[in-house]
C-alpha positions in Angstrom: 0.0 0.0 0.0 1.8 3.2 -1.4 -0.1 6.3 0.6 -3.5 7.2 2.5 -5.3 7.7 -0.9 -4.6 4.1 -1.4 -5.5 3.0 2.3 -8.7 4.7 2.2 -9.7 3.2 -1.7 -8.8 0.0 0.4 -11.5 0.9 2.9 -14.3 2.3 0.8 -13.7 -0.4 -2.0 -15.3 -2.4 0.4 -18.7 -0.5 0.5 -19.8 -2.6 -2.4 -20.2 -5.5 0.4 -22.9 -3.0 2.2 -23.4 -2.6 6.2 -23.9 -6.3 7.1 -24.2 -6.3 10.9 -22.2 -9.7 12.0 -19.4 -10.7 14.2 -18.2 -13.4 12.5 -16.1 -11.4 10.1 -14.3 -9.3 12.5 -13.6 -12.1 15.1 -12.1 -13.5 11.9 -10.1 -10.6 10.9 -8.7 -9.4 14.5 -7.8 -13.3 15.2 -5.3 -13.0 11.9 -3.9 -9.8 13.4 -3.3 -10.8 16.8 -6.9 -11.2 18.3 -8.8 -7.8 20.0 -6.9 -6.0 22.4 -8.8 -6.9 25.8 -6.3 -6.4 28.4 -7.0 -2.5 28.2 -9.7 -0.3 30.4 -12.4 -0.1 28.1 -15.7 2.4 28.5 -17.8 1.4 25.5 -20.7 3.7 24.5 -23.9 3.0 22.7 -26.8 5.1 22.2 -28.5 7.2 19.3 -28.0 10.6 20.2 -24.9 12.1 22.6 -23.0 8.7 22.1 -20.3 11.2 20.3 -20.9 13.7 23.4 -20.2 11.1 26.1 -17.2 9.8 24.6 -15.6 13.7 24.2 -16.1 14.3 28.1 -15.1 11.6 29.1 -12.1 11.3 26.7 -11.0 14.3 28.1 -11.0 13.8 31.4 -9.2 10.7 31.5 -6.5 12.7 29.4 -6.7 15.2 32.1 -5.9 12.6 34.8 -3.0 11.9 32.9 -3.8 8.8 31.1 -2.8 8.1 27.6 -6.8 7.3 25.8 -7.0 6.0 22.3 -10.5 7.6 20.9 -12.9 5.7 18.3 -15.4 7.9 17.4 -17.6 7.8 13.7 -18.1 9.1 11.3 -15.5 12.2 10.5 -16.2 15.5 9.9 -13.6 16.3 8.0 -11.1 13.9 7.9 -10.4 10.2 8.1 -8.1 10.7 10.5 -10.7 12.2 13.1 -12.1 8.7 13.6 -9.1 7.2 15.4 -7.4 9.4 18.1 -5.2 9.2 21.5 -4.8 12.0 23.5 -1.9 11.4 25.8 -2.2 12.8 29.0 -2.5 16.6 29.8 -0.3 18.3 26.9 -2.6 16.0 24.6 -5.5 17.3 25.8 -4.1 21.0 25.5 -3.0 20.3 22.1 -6.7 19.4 20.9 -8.0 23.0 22.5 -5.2 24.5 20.1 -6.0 22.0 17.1 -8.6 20.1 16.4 -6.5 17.5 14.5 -4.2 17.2 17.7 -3.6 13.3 18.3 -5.1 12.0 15.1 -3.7 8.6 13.6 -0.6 10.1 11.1 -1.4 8.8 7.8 2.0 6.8 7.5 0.0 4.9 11.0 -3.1 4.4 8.6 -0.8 3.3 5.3 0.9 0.7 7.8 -1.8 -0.3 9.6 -4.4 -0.6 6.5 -1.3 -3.1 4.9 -1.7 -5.5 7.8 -5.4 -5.4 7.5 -5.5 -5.9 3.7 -2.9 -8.8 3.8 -5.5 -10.3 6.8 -8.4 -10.0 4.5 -7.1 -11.4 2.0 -6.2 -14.3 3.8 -9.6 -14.6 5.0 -11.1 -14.6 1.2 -9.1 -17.1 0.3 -10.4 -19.3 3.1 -13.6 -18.9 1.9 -14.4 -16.0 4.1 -16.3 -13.1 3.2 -14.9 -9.8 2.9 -14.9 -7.3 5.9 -17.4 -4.5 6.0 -15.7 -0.8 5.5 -16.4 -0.3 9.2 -14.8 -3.7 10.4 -11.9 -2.5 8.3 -11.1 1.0 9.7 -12.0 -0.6 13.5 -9.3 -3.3 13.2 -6.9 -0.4 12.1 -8.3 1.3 15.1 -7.8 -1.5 17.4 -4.4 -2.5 16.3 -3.0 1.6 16.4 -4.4 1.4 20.3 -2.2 -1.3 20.8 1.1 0.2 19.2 0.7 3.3 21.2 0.1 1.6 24.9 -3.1 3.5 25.5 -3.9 2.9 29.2 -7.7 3.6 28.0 -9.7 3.3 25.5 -13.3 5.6 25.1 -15.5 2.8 21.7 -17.8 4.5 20.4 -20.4 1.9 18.3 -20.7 3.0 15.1 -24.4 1.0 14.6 -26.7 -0.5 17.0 -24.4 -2.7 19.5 -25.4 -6.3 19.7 -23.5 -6.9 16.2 -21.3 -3.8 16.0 -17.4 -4.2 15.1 -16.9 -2.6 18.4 -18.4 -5.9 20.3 -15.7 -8.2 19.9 -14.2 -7.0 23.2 -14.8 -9.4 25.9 -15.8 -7.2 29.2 -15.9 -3.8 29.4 -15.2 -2.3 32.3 -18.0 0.6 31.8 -20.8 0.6 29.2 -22.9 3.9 29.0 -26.0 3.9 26.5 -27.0 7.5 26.1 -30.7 8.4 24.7 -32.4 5.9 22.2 -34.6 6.7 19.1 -36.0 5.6 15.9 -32.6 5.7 13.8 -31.6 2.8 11.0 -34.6 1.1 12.0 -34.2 -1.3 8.9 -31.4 -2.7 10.6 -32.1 -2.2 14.8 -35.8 -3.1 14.4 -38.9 -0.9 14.4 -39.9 -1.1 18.4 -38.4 0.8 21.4 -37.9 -2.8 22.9 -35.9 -4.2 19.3 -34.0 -1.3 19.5 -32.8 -1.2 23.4 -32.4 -4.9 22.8 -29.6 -4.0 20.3 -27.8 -1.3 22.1 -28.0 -3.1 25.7 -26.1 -6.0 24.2 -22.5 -4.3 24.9 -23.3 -4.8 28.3 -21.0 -8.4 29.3 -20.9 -10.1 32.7 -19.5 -8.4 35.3 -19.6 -4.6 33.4 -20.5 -1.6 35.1 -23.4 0.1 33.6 -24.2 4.0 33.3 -27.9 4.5 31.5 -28.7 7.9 30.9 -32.2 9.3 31.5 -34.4 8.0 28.6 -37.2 11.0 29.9 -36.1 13.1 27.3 -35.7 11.3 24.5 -39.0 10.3 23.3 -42.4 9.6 24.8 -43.2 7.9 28.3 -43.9 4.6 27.2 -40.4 4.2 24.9 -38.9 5.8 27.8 -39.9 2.7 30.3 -40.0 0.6 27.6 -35.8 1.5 27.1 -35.1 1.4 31.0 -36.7 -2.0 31.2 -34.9 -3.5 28.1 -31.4 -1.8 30.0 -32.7 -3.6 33.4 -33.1 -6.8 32.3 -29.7 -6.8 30.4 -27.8 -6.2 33.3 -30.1 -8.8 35.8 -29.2 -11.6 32.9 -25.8 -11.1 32.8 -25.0 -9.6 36.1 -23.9 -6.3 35.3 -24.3 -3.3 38.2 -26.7 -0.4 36.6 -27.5 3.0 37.6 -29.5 6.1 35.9 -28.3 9.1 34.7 -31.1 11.1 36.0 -31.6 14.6 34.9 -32.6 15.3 38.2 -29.2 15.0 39.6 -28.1 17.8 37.1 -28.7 21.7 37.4 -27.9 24.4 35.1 -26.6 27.1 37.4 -25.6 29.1 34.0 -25.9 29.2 30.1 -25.5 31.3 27.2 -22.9 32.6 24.3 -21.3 35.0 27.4 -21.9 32.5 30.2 -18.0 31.7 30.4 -16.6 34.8 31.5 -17.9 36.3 28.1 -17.2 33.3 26.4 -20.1 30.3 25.0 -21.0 27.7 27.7 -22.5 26.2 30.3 -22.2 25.9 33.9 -22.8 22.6 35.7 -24.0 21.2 39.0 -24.3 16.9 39.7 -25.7 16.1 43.0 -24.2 13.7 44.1 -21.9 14.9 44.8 -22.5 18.5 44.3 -19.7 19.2 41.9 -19.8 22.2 39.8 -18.4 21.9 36.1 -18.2 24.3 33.3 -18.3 23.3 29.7 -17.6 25.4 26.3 -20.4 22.8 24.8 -23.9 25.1 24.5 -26.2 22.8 23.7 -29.7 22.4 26.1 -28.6 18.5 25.6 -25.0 18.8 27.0 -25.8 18.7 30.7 -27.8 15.1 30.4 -24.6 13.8 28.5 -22.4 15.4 30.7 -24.0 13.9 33.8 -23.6 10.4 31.8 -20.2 10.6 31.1 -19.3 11.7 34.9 -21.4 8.7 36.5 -19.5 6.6 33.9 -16.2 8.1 35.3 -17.3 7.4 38.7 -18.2 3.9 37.9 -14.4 3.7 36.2 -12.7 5.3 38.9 -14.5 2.7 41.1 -12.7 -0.6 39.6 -9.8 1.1 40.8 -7.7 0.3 37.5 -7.5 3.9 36.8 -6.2 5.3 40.1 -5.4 9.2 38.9 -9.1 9.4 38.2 -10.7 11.7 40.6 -12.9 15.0 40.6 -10.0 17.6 39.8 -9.6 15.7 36.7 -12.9 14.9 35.6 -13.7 19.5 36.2 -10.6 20.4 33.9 -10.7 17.5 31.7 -15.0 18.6 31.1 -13.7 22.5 30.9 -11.5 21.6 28.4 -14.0 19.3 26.2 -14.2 20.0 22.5 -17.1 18.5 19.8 -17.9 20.5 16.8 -20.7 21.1 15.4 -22.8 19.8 18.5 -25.2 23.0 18.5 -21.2 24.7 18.2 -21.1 28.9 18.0 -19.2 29.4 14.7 -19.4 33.3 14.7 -20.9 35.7 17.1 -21.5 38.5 14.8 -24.4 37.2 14.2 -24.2 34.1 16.2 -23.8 31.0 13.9 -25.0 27.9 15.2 -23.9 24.7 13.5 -25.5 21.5 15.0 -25.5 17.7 13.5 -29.5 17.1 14.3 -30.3 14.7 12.1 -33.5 12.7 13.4 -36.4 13.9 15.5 -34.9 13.5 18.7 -31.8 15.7 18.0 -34.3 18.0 16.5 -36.3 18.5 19.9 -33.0 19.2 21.3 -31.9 21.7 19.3 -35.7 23.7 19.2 -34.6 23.4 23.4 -31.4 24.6 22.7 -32.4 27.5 20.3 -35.0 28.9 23.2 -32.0 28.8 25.6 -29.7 30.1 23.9 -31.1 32.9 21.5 -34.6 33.5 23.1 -36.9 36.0 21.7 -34.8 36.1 18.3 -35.7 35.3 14.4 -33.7 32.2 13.7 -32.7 31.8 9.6 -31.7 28.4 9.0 -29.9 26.3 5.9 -30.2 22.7 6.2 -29.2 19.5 4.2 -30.4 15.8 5.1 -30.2 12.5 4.2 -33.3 11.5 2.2 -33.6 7.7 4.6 -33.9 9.8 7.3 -37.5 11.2 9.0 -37.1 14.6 7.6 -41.1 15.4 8.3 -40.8 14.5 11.7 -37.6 16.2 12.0 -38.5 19.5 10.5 -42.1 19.7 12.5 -40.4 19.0 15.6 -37.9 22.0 15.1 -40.5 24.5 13.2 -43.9 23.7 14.4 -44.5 26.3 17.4 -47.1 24.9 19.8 -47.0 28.0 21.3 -46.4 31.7 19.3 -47.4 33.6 22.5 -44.1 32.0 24.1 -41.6 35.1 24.5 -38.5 32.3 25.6 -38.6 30.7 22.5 -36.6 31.0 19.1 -38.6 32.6 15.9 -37.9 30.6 13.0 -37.9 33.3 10.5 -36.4 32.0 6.9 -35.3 28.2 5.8 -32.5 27.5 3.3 -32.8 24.1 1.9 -28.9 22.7 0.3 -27.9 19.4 -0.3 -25.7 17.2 1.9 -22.7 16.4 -0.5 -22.8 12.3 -0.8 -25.0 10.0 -2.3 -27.7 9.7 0.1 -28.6 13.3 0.3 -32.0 14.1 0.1 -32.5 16.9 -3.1 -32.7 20.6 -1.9 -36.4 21.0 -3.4 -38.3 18.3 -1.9 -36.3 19.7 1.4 -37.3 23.5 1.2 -40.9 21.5 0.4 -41.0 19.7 3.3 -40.0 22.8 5.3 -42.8 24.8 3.9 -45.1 21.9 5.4 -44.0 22.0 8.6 -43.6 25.7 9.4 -46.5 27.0 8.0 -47.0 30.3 6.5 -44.5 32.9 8.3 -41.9 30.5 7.6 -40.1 31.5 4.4 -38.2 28.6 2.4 -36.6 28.0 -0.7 -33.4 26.1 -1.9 -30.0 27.1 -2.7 -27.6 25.4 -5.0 -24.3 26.2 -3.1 -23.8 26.5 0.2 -22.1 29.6 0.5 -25.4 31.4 -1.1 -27.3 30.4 1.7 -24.9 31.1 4.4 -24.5 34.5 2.9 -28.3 35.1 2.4 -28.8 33.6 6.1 -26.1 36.2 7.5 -27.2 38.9 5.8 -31.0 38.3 6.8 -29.5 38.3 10.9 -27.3 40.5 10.5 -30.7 42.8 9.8 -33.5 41.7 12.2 -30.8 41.2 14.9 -31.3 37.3 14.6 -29.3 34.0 14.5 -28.2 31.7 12.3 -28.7 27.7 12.9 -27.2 25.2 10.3 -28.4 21.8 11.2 -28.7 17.9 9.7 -26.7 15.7 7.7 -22.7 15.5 9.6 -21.9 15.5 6.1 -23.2 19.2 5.6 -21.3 20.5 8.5 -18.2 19.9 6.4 -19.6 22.3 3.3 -20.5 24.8 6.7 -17.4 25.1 8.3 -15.4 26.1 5.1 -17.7 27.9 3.3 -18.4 30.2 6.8 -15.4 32.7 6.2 -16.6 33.4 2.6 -20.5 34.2 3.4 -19.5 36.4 6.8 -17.4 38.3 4.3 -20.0 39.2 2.1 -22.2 41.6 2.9 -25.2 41.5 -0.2 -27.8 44.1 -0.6 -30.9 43.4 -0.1 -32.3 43.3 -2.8 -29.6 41.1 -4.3 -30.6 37.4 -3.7 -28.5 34.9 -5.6 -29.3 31.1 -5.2 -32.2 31.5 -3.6 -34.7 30.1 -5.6 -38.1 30.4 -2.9 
C-alpha cells in the first residue's frame, strides 16, 4: 500500500459489500492480526444521540488525569483521520484546545496499519471467508493503532446498534454507557423501542459496570420505560451493576454565548456529589450527557484500575471538552449555530437549545439531510410552534434548503418542500444550490433583524458549513440582491 489515498480506496472499496451487521467477520479478521486488544480499560458507549458527546467528556478527562486514551469515534467531519485518536495525557488534551486534529492517527499509521489489515483480509477470502465491511476494516486499524501506542484507556464509540457492532468483539468492558435511544436505522435495529434497546443493551458483558442515561427526554413515556426496562433486564441476565443518569441530579446554574466569562457555555451542577463543572459545549442536551459521562467516570474510577481518576480531573478534563458542530457557536456577529440534528430527537433538542440560547430572536436556517432519514418529523419538531405567544422561545424566520454532499442526500427542493409543510405560512423557504449562497443570504438576513443563524442535519453538511463560513460572513449582499435562492 503506497499512501493514505490508497488506504482509504482500500477501505471504501469495500462498500460494495454494504453494512452487514455480523461478528463473524471481525472475530475472523482481528484473530489474523493478533486477536482484539482486551487487556486495556475499556468504556464502551452506545446510544442514538450524545454517544459522540459522552465519549468527548469523558475522553478528556481521562487525558486530564494523565492517562494516555485512544478515541474511536464515527463518522469524520472532515477527515479520516478524526475517527481514530489518543490524547496522551494533559499536553494532549491542550493540544486538541489549540487544534482540532491534535492526536489523530498520522497517515503513515493508517498506510501501515491498513497493509496489515488488507494482507488479513485477503487471507480470510481465500479461506472462503467473506470480505470485511468498511467499518470492520477502519475498527481493526483502530484497534491495532491502540495497541502500538500503549493506551492505558480506550473511550468505543459503536458506530451501529451494538449487539452486532465491530466494536463488540471485546470481551468485558469495564464501563458501558447507553446514552438516549430513538427511531434511527430502524431497517437494521428493528422498528420497536424494545428491538431497538435490545440491540444497544447488548454491549453490556458479565461483570460490566453500567451507566444508562435518563431515557425522559428522548422520546415519549412509554419508549422511555420501555428503554429502562430493556437496559434492566440486560444487566439482571448477565450480572452487570446499573444506575441512571437522571436529569434530576443535574442543574444548570448558567448558560449562554457569554456564560464563560464572556465566552459560549455552560455551567454545571451533579448532585451527588455537588460538583460544579463548566463546559464550552452550548447545547440544552449537554448537561444530560455530561451527567452520563461523569457517572461513567465514577463507575471507572470505582474498579480502581485507573487510580489518577478523581474530581479535579474529571472539572478540567469537562472545561477543556471540544465536539464540533454539536449545536457549536461558529461566529458571534451574528451568532452561527452549527448542530448535526439529524433525526427527530436531535431535533427536539436543538428547538430546546435554540430557546436557551437565542430566546426571543428570528432564527434563519440552511439545512441539508439525508433523504432515509425522517425529515417530516424532524423538520415539525424543530419548526412547528405549539405556542407563538411563548416570548422564551426561538422565531424561526427563513429556511435555506442545500444538499448534503454524498450520495444519500435528500435533493434541496423536496427539502425546502417539506420545510414549507411544517412551518407553516411565516416561515419562508426556498433552496439554494451552493452553500455559501445560503450562508450568505442567512447572514445577511441576521445581521438585519438582529437574529441567528442555525445550520443543522446531515454531519456531512457540516463539512460544506465550516469552510464555506469565512466566505458568506465576508460578504455583505444588498438586499435586494438574492443569488441562489430560488423560494
Amino acid at each position: 500500500m503506497k499512501n493514505l489515498d490508497a488506504a482509504l480506496r482500500f477501505f471504501a472499496s469495500s462498500e460494495r459489500f454494504g453494512i452487514r451487521l455480523g461478528l463473524e467477520r471481525m472475530r475472523s479478521l482481528m484473530a489474523r492480526l493478533g486477536g482484539t486488544p482486551q487487556e486495556t480499560v475499556y468504556l464502551h458507549i452506545a446510544g442514538t444521540n450524545g454517544k459522540g458527546s459522552v465519549t468527548a467528556f469523558a475522553a478528556s478527562a481521562l487525558a486530564a488525569a494523565g492517562y494516555r486514551v485512544g478515541v474511536y469515534t464515527s463518522p469524520f467531519l472532515f477527515r479520516f483521520s478524526e475517527r481514530i485518536r489518543v490524547l496522551d495525557g494533559v499536553a494532549g488534551l491542550e493540544a486538541l484546545v489549540r487544534d482540532d486534529a491534535a492526536g489523530e492517527i498520522p497517515p503513515e499509521a493508517v498506510v501501515r496499519l491498513a497493509a496489515r489489515v488488507e494482507q488479513a483480509t485477503e487471507d480470510m477470502r481465500a479461506a472462503g471467508e467473506e470480505h470485511p465491511t468498511e467499518f470492520e476494516l477502519i475498527t481493526a486499524v483502530a484497534f491495532l493503532h491502540f495497541a502500538e501506542c500503549r493506551c492505558d484507556a480506550v473511550v468505543l464509540e459503536t458506530g451501529l446498534g451494538g449487539r452486532l457492532d465491530a466494536t463488540n468483539t471485546i470481551d468485558a468492558p469495564d464501563v458501558c454507557a447507553i446514552t438516549a435511544l430513538g427511531y434511527d436505522h430502524c431497517d437494521r435495529l428493528g422498528n420497536t423501542m424494545a428491538e431497538i434497546a435490545a440491540e444497544k443493551a447488548a454491549i453490556i458483558k458479565r461483570g460490566t459496570r453500567v451507566v444508562l442515561q435518563d431515557q425522559g427526554s428522548a422520546g415519549t413515556p412509554e419508549d422511555a420505560a420501555v428503554a429502562e426496562a430493556v437496559v434492566r433486564a440486560r444487566c439482571r441476565e448477565v450480572g452487570a451493576g446499573l444506575r441512571i443518569a437522571h436529569a434530576s441530579e443535574c442543574t444548570t446554574l448558567r448558560q449562554g454565548l457569554y456564560a464563560l466569562d464572556g465566552q459560549p457555555g455552560q455551567v454545571l451542577r451533579f448532585d451527588p456529589p455537588g460538583a460544579v463543572l463548566e463546559t464550552a459545549l452550548l447545547g440544552s442536551y449537554q448537561p444530560l450527557n455530561a451527567l452520563t459521562a461523569y457517572r461513567a467516570l465514577e463507575a471507572l474510577a470505582e474498579t480502581g484500575r485507573l487510580p489518577r481518576l478523581d474530581a479535579a480531573a474529571i472539572v478540567r478534563g469537562f472545561r477543556l471538552t471540544r465536539w464540533p458542530c454539536r449545536f457549536e457557536l461558529l461566529a458571534k456577529d451574528p451568532p452561527v449555530l452549527a448542530d448535526g440534528a439529524h433525526n427527530p430527537q436531535g431535533a427536539e433538542s436543538l428547538r430546546r437549545s435554540l430557546s436557551a440560547v437565542v430566546p426571543g430572536r428570528a432564527v434563519h436556517f440552511v439545512c441539508g439531510v439525508s433523504a432515509d432519514k425522517d425529515y417530516p418529523a424532524m423538520l415539525s419538531a424543530l419548526l412547528a410552534d405549539p405556542d407563538p405567544a411563548a416570548v422564551s422561545a426561538f422565531r424561526p424566520a427563513s429556511f435555506r434548503a442545500v444538499a448534503a454532499d454524498h450520495p444519500r442526500a435528500l435533493s434541496a427542493p423536496a427539502l425546502a418542500e417539506a420545510a414549507r409543510v411544517a412551518g407553516g405560512s411565516s416561515l419562508r423557504t426556498g433552496s439554494c444550490v451552493r452553500i455559501e449562497d445560503a450562508l450568505a443570504e442567512a447572514v445577511r438576513e441576521a445581521r438585519s433583524d438582529g437574529g441567528a443563524v442555525c445550520a443543522f442535519g446531515s454531519l456531512f453538511l457540516m463539512r460544506g458549513i465550516r469552510s464555506a463560513l469565512p466566505r458568506a460572513l465576508a460578504i455583505d449582499r444588498p438586499k435586494e440582491v438574492r443569488p441562489g435562492w430560488t423560494g
